[in-house]
N, C-alpha and C positions, 0 to 999 in steps of 0.2 A: 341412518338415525331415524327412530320410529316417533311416533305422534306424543310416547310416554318421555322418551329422554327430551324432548322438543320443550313438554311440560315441567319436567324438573327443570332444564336451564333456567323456564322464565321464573319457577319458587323459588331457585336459588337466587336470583337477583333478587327478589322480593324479599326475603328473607334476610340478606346483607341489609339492606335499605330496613329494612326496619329495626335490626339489632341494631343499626349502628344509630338510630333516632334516641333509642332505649339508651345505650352505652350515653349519648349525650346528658338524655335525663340523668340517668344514675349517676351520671358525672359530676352537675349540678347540684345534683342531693346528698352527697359525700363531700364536695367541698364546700358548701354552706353550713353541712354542720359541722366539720373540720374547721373551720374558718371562727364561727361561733364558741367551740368547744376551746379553741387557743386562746378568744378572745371572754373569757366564759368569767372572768372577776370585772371586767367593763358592764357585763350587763347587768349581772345582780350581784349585789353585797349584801344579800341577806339572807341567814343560813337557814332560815324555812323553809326557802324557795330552793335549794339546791337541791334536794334528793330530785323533787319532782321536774327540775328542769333538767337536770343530768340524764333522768331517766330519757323523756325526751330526747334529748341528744343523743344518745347511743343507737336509740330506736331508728333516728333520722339516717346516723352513721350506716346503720347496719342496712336497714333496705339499701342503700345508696349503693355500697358494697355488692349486696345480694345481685341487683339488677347491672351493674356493671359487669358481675363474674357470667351472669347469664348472658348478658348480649354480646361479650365474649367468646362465650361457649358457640351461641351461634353463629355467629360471625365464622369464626376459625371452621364450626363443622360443615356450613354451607360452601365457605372457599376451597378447604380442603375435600373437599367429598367421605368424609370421617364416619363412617358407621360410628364409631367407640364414642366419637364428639356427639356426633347427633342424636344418637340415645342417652347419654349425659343432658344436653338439652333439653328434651324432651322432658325426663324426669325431673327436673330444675323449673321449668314452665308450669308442670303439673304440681309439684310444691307451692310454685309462688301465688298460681288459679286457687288452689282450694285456700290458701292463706288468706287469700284477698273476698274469697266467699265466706270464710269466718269472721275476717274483723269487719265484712259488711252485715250479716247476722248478727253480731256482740254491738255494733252500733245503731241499728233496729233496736234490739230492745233492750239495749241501755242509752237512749237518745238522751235520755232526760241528766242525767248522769254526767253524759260524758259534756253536753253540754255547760252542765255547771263545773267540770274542769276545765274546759277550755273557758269559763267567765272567771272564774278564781286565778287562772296563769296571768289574763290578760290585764284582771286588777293589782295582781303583783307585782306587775309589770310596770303599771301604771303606779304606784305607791314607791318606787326607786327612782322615779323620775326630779332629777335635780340634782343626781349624786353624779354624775358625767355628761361629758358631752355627746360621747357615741351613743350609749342610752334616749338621751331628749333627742339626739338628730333623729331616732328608730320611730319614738314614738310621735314624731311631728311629721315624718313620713306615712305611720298610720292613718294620723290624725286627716292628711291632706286625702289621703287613697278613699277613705272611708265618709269625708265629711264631716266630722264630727269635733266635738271640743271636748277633754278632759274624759274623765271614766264616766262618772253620774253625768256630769254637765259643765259649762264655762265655771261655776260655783265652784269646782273640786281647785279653783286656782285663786280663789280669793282665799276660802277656809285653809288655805296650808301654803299661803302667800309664798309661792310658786311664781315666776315667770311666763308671762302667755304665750307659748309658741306660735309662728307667724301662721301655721297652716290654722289659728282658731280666723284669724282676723283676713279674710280670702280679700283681695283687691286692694290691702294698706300696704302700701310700702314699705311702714315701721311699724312691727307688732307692739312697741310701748306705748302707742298712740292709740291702740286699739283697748279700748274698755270694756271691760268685764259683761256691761250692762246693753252694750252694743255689739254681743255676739250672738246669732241666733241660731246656731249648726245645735244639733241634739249631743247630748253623752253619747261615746261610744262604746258604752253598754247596751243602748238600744242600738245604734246602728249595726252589731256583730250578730245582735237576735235577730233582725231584722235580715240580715246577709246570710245566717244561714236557715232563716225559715221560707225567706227567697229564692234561694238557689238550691233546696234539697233537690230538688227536681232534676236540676244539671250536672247534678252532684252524681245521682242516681245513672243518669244515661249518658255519664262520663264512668263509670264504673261498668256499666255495660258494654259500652264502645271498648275499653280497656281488656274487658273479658272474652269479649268477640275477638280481636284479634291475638289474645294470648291463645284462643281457640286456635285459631287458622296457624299460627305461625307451628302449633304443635302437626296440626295435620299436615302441615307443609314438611314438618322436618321426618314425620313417621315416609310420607309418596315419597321424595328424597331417598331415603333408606331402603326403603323396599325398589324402588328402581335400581338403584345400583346392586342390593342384592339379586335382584332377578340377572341382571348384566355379568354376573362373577358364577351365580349358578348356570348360565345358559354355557351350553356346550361353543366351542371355536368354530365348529365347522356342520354344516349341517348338509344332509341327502339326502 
């Protein structure tokens, strides 16, 4: 065994180990918006919201999909040593690379944009609040994650004599004890500007880290390939 097969064993284990991180993601990102999509008349009843949330959802579905079939793909072609797999992979990786350099281009220079969809989802979101429980539990887990109270401000629960969820009132034990006038967390419409004018930065060199190694995993699958064809064209016997 030469210094090249030596190298492919250690990319095939690397390459299982991180498909199967992938497959976990993808996992997660298909059954939350499965999970969502079942439970899709609990979150909103209001049929404004539905095109643009459903779109969402399928969008969610389908990456989730997409990266489950791919770390599949590699998984199965690094274990089996699969030419036929691993150049299916490869071409699958290279789809998903330039996808993911497009919708980070289209969100460059539609920041402004996309921004105010994702402020309009989240005030949607927050305007059905009252109409379930699973709903108020979603957005008082927000509310806790983010800091913050109500869309504008603790006001959005006076003006539409709403209920104060316990994550406005941080340290009381009984959110009905807690008044309107003695909350001091922001709207969380500034804390979500705030979160993502904060974190593009993270945002940015987690899309690169992402990118790097959809890089690596492709070059790992092409030296893979090309070792073992070199291995099936080398002659049995040599003089």
């Amino acid at each position: 065994m030469g210094c090249g097969d030596c190298l492919a064993g250690i990319m095939r284990v690397v390459l299982v180990v991180l498909n199967i991180i992938t497959l976990i993601a993808g996992g997660v990102l298909l059954g939350c918006g499965v999970y969502v999509l079942i439970n899709f008349e609990t979150f909103s009843e209001s049929e404004s919201d539905l095109k643009s949330y459903l779109i969402g959802l399928y969008i969610l579905i389908a990456v989730g999909s997409f990266v489950v079939l791919v770390s599949l793909m590699g998984c199965l072609g690094a274990c089996l040593q699969s030419n036929g797999i691993l150049t299916v992979y490869f071409f699958l990786m290279l789809i998903l690379f330039l996808a993911e350099i497009g919708i980070g281009i289209l969100i460059a220079v539609e920041k402004d944009e996309f921004e105010n969809q994702v402020d309009a989802s989240f005030k949607a979101f927050f305007d059905n609040q009252g109409e379930n429980d699973v709903s108020d539990a979603y957005i008082d887990a927000l509310q806790e994650f983010l800091h913050c109270c109500g869309y504008n401000g603790a006001t959005d629960y006076m003006t539409s004599l709403k209920k104060i969820p316990p994550s406005c009132c941080p340290g009381e034990d009984n959110a009905v004890s807690c008044l309107i006038k003695e909350v001091t967390l922001p709207g969380c419409k500034e804390r979500i500007e705030d979160f993502f004018k904060g974190n593009t930065t993270v945002m940015i060199i987690g899309l690169a880290a992402v990118g790097l190694v959809e890089l690596m995993t492709m070059f790992m699958a092409c030296f893979i390939r090309h070792n073992q064809m070199k291995d099936i064209n080398e002659p049995p016997y040599h003089f």
